[in-house]
C-alpha positions in Angstrom: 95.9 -167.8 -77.2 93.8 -170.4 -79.2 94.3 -170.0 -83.4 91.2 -170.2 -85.4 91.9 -171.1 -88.7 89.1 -171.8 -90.7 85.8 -170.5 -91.4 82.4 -172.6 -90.8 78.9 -170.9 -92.4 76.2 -170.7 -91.0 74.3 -173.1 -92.4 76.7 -176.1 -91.4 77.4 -174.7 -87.5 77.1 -177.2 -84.8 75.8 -175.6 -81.8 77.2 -178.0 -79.4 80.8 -177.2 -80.7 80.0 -173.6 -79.9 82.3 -172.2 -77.1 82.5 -168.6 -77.4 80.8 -165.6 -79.2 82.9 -163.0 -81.0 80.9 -159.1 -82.1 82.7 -158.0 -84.7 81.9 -155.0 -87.1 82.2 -155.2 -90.7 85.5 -154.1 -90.8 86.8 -156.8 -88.5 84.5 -159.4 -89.8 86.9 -159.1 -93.2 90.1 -159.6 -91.4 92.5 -162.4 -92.3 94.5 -162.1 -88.9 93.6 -160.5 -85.7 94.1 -161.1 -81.9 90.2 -160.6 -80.6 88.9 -161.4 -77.4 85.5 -163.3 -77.3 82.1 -161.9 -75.4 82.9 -164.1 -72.1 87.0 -163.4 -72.4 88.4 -166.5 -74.4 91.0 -165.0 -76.2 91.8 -165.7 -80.0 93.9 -165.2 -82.6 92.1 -165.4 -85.6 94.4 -166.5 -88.2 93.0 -167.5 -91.7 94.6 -168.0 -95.2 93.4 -165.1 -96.9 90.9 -162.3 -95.8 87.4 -163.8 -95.6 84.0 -162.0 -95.2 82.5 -163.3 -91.7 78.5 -163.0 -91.6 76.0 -163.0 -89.0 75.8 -166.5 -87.8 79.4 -168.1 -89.1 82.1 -169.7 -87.2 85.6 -170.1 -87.2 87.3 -173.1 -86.1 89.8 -173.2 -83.6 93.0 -175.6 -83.6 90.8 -178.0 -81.3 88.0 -178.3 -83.3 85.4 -175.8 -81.5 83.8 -173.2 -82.6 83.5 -169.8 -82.3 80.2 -168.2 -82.9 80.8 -164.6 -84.9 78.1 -162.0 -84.8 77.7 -159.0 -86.3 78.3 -155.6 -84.2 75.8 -153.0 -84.0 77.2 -149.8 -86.2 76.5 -146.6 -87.2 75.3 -146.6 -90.9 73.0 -144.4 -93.1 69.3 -145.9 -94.1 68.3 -144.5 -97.1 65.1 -144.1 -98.3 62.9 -142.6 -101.2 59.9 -141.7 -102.4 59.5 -144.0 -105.5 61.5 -147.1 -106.6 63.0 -145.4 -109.5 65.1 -143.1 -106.8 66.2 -145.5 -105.0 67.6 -147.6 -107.6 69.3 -144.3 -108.8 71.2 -143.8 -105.5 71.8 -147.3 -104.9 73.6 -146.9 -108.8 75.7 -143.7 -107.7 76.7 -146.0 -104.3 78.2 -148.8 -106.6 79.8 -146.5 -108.7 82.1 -145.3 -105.5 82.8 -148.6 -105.0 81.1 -148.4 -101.5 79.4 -151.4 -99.5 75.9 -151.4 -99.2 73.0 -153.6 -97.5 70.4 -153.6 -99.9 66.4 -154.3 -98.1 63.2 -154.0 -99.8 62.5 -150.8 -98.7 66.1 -149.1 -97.7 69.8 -149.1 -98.8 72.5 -148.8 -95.5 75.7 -147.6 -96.0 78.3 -146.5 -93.7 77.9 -143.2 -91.8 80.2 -140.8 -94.2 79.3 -137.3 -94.9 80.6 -137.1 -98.4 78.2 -140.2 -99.2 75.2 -138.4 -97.4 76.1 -135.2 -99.3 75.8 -137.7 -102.5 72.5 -139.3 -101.1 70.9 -135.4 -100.6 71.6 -134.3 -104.2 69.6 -137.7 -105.2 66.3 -136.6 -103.4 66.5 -139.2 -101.3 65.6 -139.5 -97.6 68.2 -140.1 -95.1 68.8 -141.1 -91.2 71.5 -142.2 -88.9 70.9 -145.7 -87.3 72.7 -148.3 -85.1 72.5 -151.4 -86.4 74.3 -154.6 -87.9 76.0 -154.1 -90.9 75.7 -157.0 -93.9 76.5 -155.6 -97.5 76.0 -157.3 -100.6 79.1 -159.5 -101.2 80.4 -159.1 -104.9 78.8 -160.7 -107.8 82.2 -162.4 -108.6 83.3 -163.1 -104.8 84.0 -167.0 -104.3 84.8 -167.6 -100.3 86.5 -171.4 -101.5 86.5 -172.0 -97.2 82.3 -172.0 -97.4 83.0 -174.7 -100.0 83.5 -178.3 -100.4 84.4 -178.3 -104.0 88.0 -179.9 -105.3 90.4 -176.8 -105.0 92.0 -175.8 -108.7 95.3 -177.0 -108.6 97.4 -174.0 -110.2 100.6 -175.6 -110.6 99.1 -178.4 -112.6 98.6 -176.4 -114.9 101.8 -175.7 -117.6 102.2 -171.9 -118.0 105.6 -173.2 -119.7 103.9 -174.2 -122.9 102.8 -170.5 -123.0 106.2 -169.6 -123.7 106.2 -166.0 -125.2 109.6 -166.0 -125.4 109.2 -169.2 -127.5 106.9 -167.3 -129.6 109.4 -164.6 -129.9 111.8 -166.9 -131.2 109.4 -169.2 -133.5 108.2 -165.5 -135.1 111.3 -164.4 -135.9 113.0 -167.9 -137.5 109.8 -167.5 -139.4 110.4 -164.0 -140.2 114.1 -165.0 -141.4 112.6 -167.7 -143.4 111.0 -165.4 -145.3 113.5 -163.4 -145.9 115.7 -166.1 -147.1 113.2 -167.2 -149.0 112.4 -163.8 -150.4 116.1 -163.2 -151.5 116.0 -166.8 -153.0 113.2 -166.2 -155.3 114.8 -162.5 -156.3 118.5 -164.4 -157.2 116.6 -167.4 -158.7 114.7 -164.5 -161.1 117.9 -162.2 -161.2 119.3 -165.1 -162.7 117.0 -166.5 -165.2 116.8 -162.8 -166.6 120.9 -163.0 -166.3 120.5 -166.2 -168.6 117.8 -165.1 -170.8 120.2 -161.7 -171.7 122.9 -164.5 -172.9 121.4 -167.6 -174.4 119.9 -165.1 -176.9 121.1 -163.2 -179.4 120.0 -160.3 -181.9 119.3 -162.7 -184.4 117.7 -165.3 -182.3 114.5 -164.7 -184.2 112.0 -165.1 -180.7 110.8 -161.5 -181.3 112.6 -159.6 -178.1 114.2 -156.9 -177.6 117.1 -158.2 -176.1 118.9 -154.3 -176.3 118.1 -153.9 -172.4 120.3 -157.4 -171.5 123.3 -156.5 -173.6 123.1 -152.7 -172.6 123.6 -154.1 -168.7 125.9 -156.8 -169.7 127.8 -154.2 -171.8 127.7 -151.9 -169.1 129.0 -154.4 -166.5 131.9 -155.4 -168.4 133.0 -152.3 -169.5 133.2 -151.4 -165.8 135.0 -154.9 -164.7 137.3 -154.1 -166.9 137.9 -150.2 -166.3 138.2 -151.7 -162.8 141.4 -153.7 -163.5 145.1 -152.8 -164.8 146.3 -155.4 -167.3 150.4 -155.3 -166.9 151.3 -156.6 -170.7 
């Protein structure tokens, strides 16, 4: 069984490298690995890095270097129609709001054949009829297929998530946060003590005005409990 690999669009397919057609449906066309058999019997495994959405017309490369045309299967879907513009852009915003895959024309929506959705699509007004036909919704606004591309890949690993240490953080924070602290309890003793001097390098008499009854009251108060405190042996 021959590996295919790699996905070729459209655009850049070489018809002479062609060797084999494979009808796939939407669902298989988003496959990252599958064992399919081609239109005329070539077997393959397709086997890509990631899931990938095939489209009408794309290739996938096998180990060789042929290609393997991909076309999209006939399927049962849901056309949707209405009467006025307005109505159909109000279903097609009820469709996206379920998340669901839709084809978007210039005069019908297709989605896939599910009763809950046509239940959905009646309510709306809109008109409605099963049909067999290829299915290619609207890939996502945000959707970047990097093997349609021949742009530099990102390199991840380059860049240093280590510099966005949190627990670094956590540990800068709180030396900060104990800083403070420290510093906090500095400034209190540093003031604790200036008001501890003031209380002694004045006196009563010391003429600057204060009442210094506060300071002597504490220092009264401390010393008369220091020395309740201890047991003098004379």
């Amino acid at each position: 069984m021959l590996r295919a690999t790699s996905v070729v669009r459209k655009a850049a397919v070489k018809q002479d490298r062609v060797v084999e057609t494979l009808t796939l449906d939407h669902e298989d066309r988003g496959r990252r690995r599958l064992a399919l058999k081609g239109d005329a019997g070539l077997d393959v495994l397709l086997d890509l890095d990631k899931p990938t959405a095939l489209n009408d017309g794309d290739a996938v490369r096998l180990e060789d270097g042929r290609l393997v045309l991909i076309r999209a299967a006939a399927q049962s879907l849901l056309e949707i129609r209405a009467d006025n513009p307005l109505r159909l852009m109000r279903v097609a915003w009820h469709i996206g709001n379920r998340h669901t895959p839709a084809e978007i024309t210039a005069e019908a929506l297709y989605i896939e054949n599910d009763h809950v959705l046509a239940e959905m699509v009646r309510g709306q007004g809109c008109a409605m009829a099963v049909v067999e036909r290829p299915f290619q919704p609207e890939r996502g606004a945000y959707d970047h297929d990097h093997a349609s591309c021949d742009h530099p890949s990102h390199d991840h690993t380059s860049h240093d998530h280590t510099s966005h240490d949190h627990g670094s953080h956590a540990r800068h924070d709180h030396a900060h946060r104990a800083q403070d602290r420290h510093d906090h309890a500095g400034v209190h003793a540093h003031s604790h003590a200036e008001a501890h001097a003031h209380g002694h390098g004045h006196g009563g008499d010391c003429g600057c005005g204060h009442d210094h009854g506060h300071h002597d009251h504490g220092h009264r108060h401390g010393a008369e409990h220091g020395h309740k405190g201890h047991t003098h042996d004379h």
